[in-house]
C-alpha positions as CSV (number, residue, x, y, z in Angstrom):
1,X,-6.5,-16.7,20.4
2,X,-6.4,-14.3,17.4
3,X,-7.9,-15.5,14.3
4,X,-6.9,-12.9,11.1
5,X,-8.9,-15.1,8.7
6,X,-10.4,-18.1,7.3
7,X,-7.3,-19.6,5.9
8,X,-8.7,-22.5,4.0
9,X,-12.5,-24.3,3.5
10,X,-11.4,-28.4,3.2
11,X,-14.1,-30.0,0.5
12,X,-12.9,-33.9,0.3
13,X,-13.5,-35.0,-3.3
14,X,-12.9,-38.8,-4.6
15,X,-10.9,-37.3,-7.3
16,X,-8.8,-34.3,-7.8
17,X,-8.7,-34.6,-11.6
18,X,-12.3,-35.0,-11.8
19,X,-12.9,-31.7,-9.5
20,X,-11.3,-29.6,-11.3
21,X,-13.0,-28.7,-14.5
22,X,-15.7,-27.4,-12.1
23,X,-13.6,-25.2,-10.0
24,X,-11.2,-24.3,-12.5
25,X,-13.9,-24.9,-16.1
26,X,-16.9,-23.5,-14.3
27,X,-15.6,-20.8,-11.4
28,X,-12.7,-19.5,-13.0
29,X,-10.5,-20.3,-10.5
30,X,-6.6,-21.6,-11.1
31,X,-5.1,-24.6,-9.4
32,X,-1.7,-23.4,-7.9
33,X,-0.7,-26.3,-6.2
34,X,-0.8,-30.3,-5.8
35,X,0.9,-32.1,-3.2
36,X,0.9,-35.4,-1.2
37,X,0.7,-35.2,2.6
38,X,2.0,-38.6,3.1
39,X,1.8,-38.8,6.9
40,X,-2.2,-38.0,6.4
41,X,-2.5,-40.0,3.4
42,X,-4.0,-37.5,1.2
43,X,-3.6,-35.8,-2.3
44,X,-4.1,-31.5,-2.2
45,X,-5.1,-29.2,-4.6
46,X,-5.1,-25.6,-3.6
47,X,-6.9,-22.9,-5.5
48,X,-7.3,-19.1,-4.1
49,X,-9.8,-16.9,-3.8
50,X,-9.1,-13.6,-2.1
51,X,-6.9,-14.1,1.0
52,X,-8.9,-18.0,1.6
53,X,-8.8,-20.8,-0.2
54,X,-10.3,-24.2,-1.4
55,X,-8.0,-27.0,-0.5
56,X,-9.4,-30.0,-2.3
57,X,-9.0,-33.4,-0.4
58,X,-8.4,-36.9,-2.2
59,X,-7.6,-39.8,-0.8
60,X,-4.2,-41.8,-1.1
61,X,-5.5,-45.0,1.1
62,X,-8.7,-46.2,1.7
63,X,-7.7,-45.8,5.4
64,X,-7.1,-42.5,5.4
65,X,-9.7,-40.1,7.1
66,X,-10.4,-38.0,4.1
67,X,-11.5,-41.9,2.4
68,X,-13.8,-42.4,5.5
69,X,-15.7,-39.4,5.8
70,X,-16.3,-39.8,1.7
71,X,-17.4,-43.3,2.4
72,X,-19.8,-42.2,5.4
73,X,-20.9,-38.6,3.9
74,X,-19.9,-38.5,0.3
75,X,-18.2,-35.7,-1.3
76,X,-18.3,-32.5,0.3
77,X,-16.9,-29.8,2.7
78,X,-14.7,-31.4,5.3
79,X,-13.4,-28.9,7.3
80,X,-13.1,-25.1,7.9
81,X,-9.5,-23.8,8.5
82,X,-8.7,-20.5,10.8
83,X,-5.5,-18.6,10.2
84,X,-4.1,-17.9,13.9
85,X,-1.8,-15.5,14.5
86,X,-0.7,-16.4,18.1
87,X,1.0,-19.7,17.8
88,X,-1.2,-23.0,17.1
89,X,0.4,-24.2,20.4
90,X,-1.1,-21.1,22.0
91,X,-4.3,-21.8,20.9
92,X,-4.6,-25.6,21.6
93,X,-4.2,-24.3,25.3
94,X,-6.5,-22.0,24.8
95,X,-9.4,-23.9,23.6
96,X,-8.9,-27.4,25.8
97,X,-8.9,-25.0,29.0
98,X,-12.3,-24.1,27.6
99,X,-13.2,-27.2,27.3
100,X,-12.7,-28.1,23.7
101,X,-12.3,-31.5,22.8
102,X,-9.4,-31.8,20.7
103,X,-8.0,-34.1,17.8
104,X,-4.4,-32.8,18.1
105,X,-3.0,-32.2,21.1
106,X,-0.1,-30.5,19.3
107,X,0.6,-28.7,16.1
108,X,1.6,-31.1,13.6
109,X,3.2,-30.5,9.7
110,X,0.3,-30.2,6.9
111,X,-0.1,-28.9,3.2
112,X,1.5,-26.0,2.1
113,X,4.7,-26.1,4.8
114,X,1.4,-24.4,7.5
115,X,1.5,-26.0,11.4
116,X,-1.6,-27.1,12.0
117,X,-4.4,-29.0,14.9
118,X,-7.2,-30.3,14.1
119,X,-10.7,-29.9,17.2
120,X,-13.1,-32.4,17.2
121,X,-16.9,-31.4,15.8
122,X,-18.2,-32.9,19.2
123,X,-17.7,-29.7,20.4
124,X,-17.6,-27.0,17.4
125,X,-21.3,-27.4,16.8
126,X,-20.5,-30.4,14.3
127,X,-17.7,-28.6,12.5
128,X,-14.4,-30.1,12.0
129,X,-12.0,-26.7,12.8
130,X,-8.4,-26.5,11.3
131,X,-6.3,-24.3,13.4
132,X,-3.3,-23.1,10.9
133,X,-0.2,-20.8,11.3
134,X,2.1,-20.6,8.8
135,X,5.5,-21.4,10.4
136,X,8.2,-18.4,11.3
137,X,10.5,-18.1,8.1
């Protein structure tokens, strides 16, 4: 698996609109994009800093994972995302022949049109990891 670079850092926030003046007020940054991910029932905001981002996380549904993991830790980072260059199918392989336990067992669609697989923190030292690749134009 070759990782170029941390694509995206996931912070789950209970509101998008009252995130922002922080990261936009306070850091300087600029909010380029807001989408649904209906399937995942979440609300996106991406700003950029560099070559990574911030991908903030609201909920759409109080059962959606990004609403559980606020309900049971509060606001805060959810996940780290890696940028792989070989295929996210490639490295699903990869990982569960090493032993990784995984969420996805395939890529599936996420923000920003990128493929992406979720591993479980049971065995990232208590990190949920986003493998993305941004699909072939």
């Amino acid at each position: 698996m070759e990782i170029s670079h941390i694509e995206h850092l996931g912070i789950a926030v209970k509101s998008i609109e009252a995130a922002l003046p922080f990261y936009e007020g306070v850091l300087g940054l600029k909010c380029y994009s807001i989408e649904v991910v209906e399937d995942q029932k979440v609300k996106t905001a991406f700003l950029k800093i560099g070559q990574t981002k911030i991908e903030l996380l609201e909920p759409t549904s109080p059962e959606s994972a990004i609403a559980k993991f606020i309900e049971k830790k509060g606001e805060g980072i959810h996940h780290i995302a890696y940028c792989i260059q070989d295929g996210v199918a490639n490295a699903l392989a990869e990982v569960n022949e090493k032993g990784v336990q995984l969420i996805d067992k395939a890529p599936r669609h996420g923000a920003e049109g990128l493929d992406i697989a979720f591993l479980h923190p049971k065995s990232t030292a208590s990190v949920l990891t986003e493998l993305c690749e941004t699909p072939k134009q």
